[in-house]
C-alpha positions in Angstrom: 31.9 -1.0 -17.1 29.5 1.1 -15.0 26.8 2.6 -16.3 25.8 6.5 -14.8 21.7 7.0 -15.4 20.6 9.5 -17.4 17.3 11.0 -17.5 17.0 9.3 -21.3 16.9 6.2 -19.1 13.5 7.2 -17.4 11.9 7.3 -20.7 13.7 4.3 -22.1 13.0 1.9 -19.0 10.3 3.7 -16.7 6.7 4.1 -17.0 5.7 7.2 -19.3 3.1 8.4 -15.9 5.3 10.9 -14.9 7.8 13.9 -16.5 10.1 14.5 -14.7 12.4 17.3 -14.8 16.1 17.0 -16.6 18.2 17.1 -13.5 18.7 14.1 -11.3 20.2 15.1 -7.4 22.2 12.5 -6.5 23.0 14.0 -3.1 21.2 16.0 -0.6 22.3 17.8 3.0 19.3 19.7 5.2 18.1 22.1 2.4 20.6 22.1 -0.1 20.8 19.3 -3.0 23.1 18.4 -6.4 22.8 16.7 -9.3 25.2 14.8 -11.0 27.5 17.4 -12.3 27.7 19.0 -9.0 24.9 22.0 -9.4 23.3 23.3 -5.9 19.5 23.6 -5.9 17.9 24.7 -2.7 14.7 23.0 -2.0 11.5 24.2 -1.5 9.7 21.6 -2.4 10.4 18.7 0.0 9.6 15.6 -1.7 5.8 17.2 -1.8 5.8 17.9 2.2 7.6 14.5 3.0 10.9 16.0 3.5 9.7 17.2 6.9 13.8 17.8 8.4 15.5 18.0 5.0 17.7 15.7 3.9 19.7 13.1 5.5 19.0 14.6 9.2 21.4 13.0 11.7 18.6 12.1 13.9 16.8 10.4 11.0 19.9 8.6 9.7 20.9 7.7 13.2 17.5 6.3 14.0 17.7 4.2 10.1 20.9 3.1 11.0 21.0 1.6 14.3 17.1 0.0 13.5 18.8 -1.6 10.2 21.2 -3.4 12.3 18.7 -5.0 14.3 15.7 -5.8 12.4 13.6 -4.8 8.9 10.7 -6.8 8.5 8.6 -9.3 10.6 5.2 -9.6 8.4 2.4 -8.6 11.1 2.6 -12.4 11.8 4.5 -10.5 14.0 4.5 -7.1 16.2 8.0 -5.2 16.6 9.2 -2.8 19.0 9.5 0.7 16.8 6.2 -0.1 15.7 5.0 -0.3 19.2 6.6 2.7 20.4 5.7 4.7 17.1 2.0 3.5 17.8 2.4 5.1 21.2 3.9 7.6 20.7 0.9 9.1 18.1 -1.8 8.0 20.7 -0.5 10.2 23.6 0.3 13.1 21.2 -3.3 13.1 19.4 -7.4 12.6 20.3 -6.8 9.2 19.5 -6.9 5.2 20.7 -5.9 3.2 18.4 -3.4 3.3 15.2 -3.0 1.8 11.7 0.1 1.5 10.5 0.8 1.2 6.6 2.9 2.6 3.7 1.8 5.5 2.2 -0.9 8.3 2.5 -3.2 6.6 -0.1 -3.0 3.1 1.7 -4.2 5.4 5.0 -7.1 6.9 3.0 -8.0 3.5 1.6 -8.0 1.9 5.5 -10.0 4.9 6.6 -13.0 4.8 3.9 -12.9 0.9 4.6 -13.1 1.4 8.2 -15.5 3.9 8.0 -18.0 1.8 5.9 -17.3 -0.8 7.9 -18.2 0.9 11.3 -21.4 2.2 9.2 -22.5 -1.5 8.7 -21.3 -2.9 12.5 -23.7 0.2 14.0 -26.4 0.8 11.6 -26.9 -1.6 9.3 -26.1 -1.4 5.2 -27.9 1.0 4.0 -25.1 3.7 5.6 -22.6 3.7 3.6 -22.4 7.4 1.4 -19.4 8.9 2.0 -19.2 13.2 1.4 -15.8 14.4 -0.2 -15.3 17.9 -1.8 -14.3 19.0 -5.4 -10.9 19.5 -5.5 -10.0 17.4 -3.1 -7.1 14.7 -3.4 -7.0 11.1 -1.2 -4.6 8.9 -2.8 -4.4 6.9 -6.3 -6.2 3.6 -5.1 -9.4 3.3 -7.1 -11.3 4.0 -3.8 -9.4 7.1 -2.9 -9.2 8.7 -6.2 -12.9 8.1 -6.7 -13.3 10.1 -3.3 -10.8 12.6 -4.3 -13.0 15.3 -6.1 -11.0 15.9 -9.4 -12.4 13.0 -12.5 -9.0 13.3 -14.2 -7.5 11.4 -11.9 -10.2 8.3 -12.2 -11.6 8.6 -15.5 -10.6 5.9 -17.7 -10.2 2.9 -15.7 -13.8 1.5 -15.9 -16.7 2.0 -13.1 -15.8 3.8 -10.0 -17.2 2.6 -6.6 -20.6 4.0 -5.8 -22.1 5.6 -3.4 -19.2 8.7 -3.5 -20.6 12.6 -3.1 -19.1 15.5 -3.5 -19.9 19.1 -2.2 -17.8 22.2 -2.8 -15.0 23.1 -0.1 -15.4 25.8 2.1 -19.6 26.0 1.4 -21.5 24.0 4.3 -25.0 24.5 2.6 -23.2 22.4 -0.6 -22.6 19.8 2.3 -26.2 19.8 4.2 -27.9 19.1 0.5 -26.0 15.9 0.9 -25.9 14.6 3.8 -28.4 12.1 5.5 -29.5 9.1 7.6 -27.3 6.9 4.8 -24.0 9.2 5.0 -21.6 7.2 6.6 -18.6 9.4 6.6 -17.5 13.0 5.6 -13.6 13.2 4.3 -11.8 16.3 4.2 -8.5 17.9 4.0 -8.1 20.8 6.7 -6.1 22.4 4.1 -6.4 21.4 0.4 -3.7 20.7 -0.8 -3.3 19.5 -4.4 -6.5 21.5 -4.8 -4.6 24.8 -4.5 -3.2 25.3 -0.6 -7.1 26.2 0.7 -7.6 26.4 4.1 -10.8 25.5 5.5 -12.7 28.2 7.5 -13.7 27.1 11.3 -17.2 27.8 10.8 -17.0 24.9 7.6 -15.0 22.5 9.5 -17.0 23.4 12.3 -20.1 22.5 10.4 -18.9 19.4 9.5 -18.1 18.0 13.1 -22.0 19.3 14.0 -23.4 18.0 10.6 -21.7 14.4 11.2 -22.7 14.4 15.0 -26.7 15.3 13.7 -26.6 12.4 11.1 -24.2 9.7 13.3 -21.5 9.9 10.6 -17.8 10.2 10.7 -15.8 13.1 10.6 -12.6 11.8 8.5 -9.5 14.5 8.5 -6.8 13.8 5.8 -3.9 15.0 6.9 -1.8 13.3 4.8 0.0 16.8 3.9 -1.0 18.8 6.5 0.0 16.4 9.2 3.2 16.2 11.5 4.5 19.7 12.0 3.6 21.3 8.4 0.8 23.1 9.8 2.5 24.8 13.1 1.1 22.3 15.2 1.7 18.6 15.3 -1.9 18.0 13.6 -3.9 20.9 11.6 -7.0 19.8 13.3 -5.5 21.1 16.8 -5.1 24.3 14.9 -9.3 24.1 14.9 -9.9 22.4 17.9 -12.2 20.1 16.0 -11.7 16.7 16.7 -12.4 14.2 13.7 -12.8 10.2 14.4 -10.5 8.9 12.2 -7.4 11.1 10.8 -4.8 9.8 8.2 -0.8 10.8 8.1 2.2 10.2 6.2 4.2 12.3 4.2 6.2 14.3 6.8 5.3 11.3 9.3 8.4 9.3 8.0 10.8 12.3 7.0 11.5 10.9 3.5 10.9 7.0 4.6 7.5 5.7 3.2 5.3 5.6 6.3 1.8 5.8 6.7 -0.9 5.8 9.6 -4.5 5.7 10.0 -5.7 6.9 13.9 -9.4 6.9 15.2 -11.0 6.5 18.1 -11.5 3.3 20.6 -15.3 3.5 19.5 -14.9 3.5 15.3 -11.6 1.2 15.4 -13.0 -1.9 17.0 -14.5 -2.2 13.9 -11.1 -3.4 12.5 -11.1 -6.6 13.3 -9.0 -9.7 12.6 -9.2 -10.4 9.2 -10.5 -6.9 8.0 -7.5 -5.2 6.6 -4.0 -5.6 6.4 -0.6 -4.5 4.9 2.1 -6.2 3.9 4.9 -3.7 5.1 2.5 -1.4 6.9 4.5 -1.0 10.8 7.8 -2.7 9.8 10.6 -2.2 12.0 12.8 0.3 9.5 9.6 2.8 8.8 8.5 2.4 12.8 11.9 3.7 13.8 12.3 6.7 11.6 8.9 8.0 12.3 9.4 7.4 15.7 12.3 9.7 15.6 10.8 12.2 13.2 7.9 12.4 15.5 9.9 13.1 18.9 12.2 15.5 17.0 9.0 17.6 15.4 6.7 17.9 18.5 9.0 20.5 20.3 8.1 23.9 21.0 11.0 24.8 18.9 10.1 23.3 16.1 6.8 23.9 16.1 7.3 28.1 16.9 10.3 27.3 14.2 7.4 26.4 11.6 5.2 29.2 12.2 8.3 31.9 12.2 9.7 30.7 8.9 5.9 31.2 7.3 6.2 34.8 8.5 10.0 35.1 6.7 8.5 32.9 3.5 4.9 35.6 3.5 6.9 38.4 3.7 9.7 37.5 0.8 6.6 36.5 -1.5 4.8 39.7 -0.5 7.8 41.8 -1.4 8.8 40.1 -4.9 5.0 40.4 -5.7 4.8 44.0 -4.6 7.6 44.2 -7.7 6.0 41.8 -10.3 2.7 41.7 -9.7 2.9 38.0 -10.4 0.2 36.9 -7.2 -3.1 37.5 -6.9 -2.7 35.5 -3.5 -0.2 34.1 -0.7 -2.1 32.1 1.8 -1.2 28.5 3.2 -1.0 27.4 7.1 2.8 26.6 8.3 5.2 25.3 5.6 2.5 24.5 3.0 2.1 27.7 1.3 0.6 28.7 -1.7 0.9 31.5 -4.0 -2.4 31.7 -6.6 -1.2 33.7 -10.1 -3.0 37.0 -11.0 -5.0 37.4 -13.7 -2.1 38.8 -16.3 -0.5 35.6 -15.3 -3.0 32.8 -15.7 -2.4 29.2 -15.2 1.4 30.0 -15.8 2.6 28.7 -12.2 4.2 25.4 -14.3 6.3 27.8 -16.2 7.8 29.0 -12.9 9.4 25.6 -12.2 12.3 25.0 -15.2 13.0 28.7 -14.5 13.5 28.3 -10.7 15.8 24.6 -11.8 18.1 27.2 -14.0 18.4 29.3 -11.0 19.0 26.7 -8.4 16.0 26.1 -6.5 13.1 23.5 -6.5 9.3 24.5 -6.1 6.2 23.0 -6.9 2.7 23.2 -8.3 -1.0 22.9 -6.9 -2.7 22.9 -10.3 -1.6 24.8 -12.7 -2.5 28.2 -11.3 -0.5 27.7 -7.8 2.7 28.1 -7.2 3.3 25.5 -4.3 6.1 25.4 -1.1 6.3 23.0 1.2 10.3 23.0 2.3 12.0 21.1 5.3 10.3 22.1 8.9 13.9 23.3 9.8 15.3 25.0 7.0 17.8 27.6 7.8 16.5 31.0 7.4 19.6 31.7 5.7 18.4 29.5 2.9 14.9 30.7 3.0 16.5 34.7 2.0 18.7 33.0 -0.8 15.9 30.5 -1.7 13.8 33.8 -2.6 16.0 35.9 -4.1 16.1 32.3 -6.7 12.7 32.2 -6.8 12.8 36.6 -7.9 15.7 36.0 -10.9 13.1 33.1 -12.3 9.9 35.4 -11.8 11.8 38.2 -13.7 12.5 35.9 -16.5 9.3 34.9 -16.6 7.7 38.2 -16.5 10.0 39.2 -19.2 8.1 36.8 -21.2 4.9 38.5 -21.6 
């Protein structure tokens, strides 16, 4: 007899490191998902900006299907096709030479800050080898990345963390110049913060870092693991600048829902990656190569692109009006699809409360902290969904107001 999964099950069988919510979607078409007794959501939160075309995207099933009838895995004993094309495909499109493909966003941190160091070592000798990261920042859950990631929650407990990690404050370029030096290696930073509360970086800061790492003959790392591949109105934040960085790290959106990740840098920093270096056991298999591939050449259109940066106008405006009713927002800022909305002061810390409302109503949101109400929805969703997505997201804010 068949057995259907309940959400008992997660806390009978799975690890206890996450809570997740009650329902369990099943099913899932462009914007639109339901759970196992049939119940629409509308979703805004995209698999935390991986979603990048919704779900189940002809030209992302297409591109799964007809690679999965030719080839899945190799071991890079091996090179494949998809991976080729993928890696070419990111070179032409982006400052840089040479890519690094892996699994996930933390595995691209992890070959970054290795790469860096190791780059450090190959052109200066050992003593290089601080790295600069910002409070509130977020990298991964390796033990190196979350040790550069700039919140202690996420490292503390697990024994000594790797040395020779600083950390400045976002945004504040003086915080940065007390730090850097002749031994500073690398500077890593998010273009936007993300799990740090949807903070864009100012030019003049990023700017400062690009001059600050060019004075001291460090690198200029750009996580774009969130920001990357069409999230931020562009294909890359950083072209949103015009700062280039050496190295810059994608995944999320990169594989549309398919666990993908890439490190890119320069001809000059990556020849520092040689044989034997670094590796990855499914990093640039044939399945992940040829989704991304397509998820890539579908994104980087001008009518996705101008489609990205009209639906922030349509999600600004809907937040401004329900605020303008609730007072909820103290703030709505955010580059693309990767908004946030910071809670007033009458509403403190009370952005978690939002979410089992918005489930009740039919729509899925997210956090950045506790005191950010986070969206990061498909790069294509319908507008159509956007107006009923809100009006969702207003019945849940009403409950919650009536609360107080």
């Amino acid at each position: 007899m068949s057995h259907t999964p309940s959400r008992q099950d997660f806390d009978h069988y799975m690890a206890p490191n996450y809570s997740p919510q009650q329902v369990i979607p099943v099913r899932g078409e462009g914007s639109r998902l339901w759970d196992q007794e049939g119940r629409e959501y509308i979703d805004f939160a995209g698999g935390i900006a991986v979603n990048s075309l919704g779900h189940c995207h002809p030209v992302l099933v297409n591109a799964l299907r007809t690679q999965g009838e030719k080839l899945w895995h190799l071991s890079n004993v091996f090179t494949n096709e998809p991976a080729l094309k993928l890696a070419k495909a990111l070179v032409e499109r982006t400052f840089a030479d040479k890519v690094f493909l892996c699994s996930s966003g933390g595995e691209a941190n992890e070959a970054a800050l290795k790469l860096a160091r190791r780059w450090a070592v190959d052109n200066h000798g050992e003593h290089k080898d601080k790295i600069i990261s910002f409070y509130q920042s977020f990298h991964g859950r390796t033990f190196f990345t979350v040790s550069v990631g700039g919140q202690p929650k996420y490292s503390q407990g697990f024994g000594p963390v790797p040395g020779g990690i600083l950390h400045a404050t976002y945004n504040d370029l003086e915080s940065v110049r007390k730090l850097v030096g002749d031994d500073t290696c690398a500077i890593m930073v998010e273009p936007m913060q993300g799990e740090g509360g949807i903070v864009s970086g100012t030019q003049a800061f990023l700017q400062g870092l690009r001059d600050l790492c060019d004075e001291h003959q460090a690198l200029l790392i750009f996580d774009e693991v969130q920001t990357g591949v069409g999230r931020s109105g562009e294909l890359y934040a950083y072209m949103n600048y015009g700062i280039t960085p050496d190295i810059l790290t994608s995944a999320k959106s990169l594989g549309g829902g398919f666990p993908v990740g890439a490190m890119l840098a320069t001809d000059a920093v990556a020849k520092s990656l040689v044989i034997g270096t670094h590796g990855s056991t499914y990093g640039g298999n044939a399945l992940a190569s040829a989704v991304a591939l397509a998820a890539v050449e579908f994104i980087d259109t001008p009518e996705v692109l101008e489609g990205v940066k009209k639906r922030h106008d349509l999600f600004r405006e809907h937040l401004e009006t329900i605020n303008r009713k609730h007072g909820v927002f103290k703030e709505i800022r955010g580059m693309g699809l990767l908004m946030g909305a910071q809670m007033s002061d009458a509403f403190e810390g009370r952005a978690k409360d939002i979410l089992p409302l918005a489930i009740e109503e039919g729509l899925m949101a997210l956090i950045a902290g506790p005191n950010v109400l986070r969206m990061a929805p498909s790069l294509v969703i319908p507008e159509a969904d956007i107006v009923e997505g809100m009006a969702r997201l207003e019945r849940a804010i009403e409950r919650l107001v009536a609360t107080e």
